[in-house]
C-alpha beads as a LAMMPS data file, in Angstrom:
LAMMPS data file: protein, C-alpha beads

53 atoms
52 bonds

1 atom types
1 bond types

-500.0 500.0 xlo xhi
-500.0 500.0 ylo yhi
-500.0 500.0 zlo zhi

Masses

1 110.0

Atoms # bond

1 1 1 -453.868 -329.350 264.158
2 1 1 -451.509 -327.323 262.998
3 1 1 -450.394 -329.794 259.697
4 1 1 -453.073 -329.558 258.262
5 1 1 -452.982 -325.845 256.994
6 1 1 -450.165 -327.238 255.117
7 1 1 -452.580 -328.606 252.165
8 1 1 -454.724 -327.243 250.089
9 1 1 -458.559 -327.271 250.114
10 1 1 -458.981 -329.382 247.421
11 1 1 -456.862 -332.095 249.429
12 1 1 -458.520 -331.707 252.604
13 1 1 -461.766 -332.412 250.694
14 1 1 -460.427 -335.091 249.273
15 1 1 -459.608 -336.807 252.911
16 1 1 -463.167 -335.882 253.923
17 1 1 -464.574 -337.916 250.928
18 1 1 -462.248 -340.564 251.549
19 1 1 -463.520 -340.459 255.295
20 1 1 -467.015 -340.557 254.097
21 1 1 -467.111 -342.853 252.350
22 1 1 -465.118 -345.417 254.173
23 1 1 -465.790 -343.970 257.719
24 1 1 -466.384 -347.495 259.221
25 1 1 -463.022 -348.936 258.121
26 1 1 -460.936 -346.197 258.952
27 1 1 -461.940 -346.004 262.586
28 1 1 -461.595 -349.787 262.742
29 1 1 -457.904 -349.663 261.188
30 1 1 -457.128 -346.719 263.344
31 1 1 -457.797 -349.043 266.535
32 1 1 -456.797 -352.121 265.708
33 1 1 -454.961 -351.845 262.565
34 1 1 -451.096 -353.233 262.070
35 1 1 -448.766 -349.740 262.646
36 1 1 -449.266 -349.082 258.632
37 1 1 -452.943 -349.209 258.479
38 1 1 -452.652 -347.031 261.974
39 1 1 -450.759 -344.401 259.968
40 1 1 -452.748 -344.326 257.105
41 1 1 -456.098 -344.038 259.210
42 1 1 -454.860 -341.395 261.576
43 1 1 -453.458 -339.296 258.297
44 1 1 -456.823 -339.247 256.432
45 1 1 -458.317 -338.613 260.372
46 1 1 -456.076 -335.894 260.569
47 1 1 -456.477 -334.075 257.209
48 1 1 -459.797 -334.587 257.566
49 1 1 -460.125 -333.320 260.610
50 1 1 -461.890 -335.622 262.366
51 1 1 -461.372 -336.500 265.984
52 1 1 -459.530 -339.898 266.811
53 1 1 -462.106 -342.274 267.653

Bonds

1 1 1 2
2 1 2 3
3 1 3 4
4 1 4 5
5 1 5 6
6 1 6 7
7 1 7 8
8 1 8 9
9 1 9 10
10 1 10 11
11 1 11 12
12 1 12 13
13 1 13 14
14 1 14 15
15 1 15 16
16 1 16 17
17 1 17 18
18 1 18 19
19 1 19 20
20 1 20 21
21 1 21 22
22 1 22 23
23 1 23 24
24 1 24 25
25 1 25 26
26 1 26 27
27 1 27 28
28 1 28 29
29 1 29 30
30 1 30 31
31 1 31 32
32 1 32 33
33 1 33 34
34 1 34 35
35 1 35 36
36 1 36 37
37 1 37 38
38 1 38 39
39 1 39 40
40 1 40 41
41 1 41 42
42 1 42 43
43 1 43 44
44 1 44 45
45 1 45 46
46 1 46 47
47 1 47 48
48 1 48 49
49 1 49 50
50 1 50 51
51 1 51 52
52 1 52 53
């Protein structure tokens, strides 16, 4: 995943709390979300850099 080198670590932590925290949700909204909630679970997914469910 070649984006995310783009941010800093301080960002990229920031995703992975973000992840943590609301791991359930995001997976669900990456699924079955309407196309914004998509994009906004597969960009903290991605900059977290956590596999797509």
């Amino acid at each position: 995943m070649q984006a995310v080198s783009n941010f800093k670590p301080e960002t990229i932590d920031a995703f992975k709390k973000i992840y943590s925290e609301y791991k359930e949700a995001i997976n669900f909204k990456a699924k079955f979300g309407n196309p914004t909630e998509k994009a906004f679970a597969l960009t903290v997914l991605t900059v977290a850099g956590v596999d797509t469910p």
